[in-house]
C-alpha positions in Angstrom: 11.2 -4.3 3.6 10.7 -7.1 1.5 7.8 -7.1 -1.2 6.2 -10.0 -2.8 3.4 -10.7 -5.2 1.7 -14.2 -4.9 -0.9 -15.5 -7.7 -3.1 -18.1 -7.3 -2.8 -21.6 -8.7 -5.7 -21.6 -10.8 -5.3 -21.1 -14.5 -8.7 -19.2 -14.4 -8.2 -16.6 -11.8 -5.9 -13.2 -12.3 -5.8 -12.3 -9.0 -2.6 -11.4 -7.0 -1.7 -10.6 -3.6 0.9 -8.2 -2.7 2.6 -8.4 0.4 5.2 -5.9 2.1 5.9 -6.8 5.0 7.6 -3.9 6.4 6.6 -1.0 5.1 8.7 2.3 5.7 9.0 5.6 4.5 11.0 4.3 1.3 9.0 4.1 -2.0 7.6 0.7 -3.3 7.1 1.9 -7.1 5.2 0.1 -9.6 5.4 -2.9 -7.9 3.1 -4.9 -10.6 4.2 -3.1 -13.7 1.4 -3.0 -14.8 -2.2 -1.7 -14.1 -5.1 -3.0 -12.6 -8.0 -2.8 -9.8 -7.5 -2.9 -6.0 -10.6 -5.0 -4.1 -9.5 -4.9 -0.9 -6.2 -3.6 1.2 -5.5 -4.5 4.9 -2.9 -2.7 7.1 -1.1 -4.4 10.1 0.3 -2.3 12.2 2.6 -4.3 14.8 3.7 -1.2 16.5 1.9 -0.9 19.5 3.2 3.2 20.1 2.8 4.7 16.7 -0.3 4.6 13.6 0.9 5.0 10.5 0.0 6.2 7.6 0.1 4.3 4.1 0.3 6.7 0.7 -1.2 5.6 -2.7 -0.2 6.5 -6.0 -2.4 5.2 -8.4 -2.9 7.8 -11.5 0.4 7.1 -12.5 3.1 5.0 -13.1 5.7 7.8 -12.8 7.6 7.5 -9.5 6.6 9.9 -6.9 8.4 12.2 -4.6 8.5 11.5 -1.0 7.6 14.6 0.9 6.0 16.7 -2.1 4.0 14.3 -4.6 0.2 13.9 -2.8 -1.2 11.0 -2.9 -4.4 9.6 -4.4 -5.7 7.5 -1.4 -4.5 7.4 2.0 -4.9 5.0 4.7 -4.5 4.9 8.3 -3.4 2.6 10.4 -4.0 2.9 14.1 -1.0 1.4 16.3 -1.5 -2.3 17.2 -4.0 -2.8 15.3 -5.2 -4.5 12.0 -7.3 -2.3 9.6 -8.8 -3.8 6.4 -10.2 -1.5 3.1 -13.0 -3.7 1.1 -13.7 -1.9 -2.5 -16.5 -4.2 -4.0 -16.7 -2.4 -7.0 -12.8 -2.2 -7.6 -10.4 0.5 -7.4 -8.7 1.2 -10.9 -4.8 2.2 -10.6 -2.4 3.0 -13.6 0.3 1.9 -11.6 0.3 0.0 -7.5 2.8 2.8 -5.8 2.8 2.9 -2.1 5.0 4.0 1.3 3.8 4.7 5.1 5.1 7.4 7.3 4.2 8.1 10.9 2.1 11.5 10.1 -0.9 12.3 7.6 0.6 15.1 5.9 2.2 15.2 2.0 5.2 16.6 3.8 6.3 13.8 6.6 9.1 11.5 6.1 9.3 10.3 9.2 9.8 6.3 9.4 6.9 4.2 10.8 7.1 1.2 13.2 6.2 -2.1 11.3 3.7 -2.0 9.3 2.5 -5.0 6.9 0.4 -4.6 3.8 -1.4 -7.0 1.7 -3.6 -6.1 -1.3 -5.9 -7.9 -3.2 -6.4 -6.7 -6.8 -6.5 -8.5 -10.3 
């Protein structure tokens, strides 16, 4: 794992980019500290074998158990491929919480292959 957050240059804009580049079954909480909107997420999954299956938490910025807390949004990545979530209109979080495991349900903990996220917000 190894999680960064990239602004841009410009004095005028207040958008970030955050970038895990290996996400696993291992919380990322609260990774901006602070709230904000989501425009757009992309997923690439490297793994050719397995999808995965990234877990949102947005309503709070309480961190949330693996295997028991459900998420707000879940995405799926389908192995080998790159998968990318536009939301024009923005998607308002509390707090930018996030993990991937290798099966859809609130229950798995089972570790993914490699699996890179970036997302847009502001």
């Amino acid at each position: 794992m190894a999680l960064t957050v990239h602004g841009f240059q410009a004095a005028s804009s207040s958008y970030k980019v955050v970038q895990e580049t290996s996400s696993v079954a291992t919380v990322l909480n609260d990774v901006l500290g602070t709230g904000g909107t989501i425009y757009s997420i992309t997923l690439i999954n490297s793994d050719g074998n397995h999808a995965g299956y990234t877990k949102f938490f947005l309503s709070s910025r309480d961190t949330p158990t693996i295997g028991s807390s459900e998420p707000d949004l879940m995405l799926f990545s389908t192995a080998g491929q790159t998968r990318r979530f536009d939301f024009p209109n923005g998607l308002i979080f509390k707090g930018l919480t996030f993990y991937t495991s290798r099966n859809p349900a609130t229950s798995d903990t089972t570790a993914p292959g490699t699996t890179k996220i970036l997302v847009l917000c502001k």
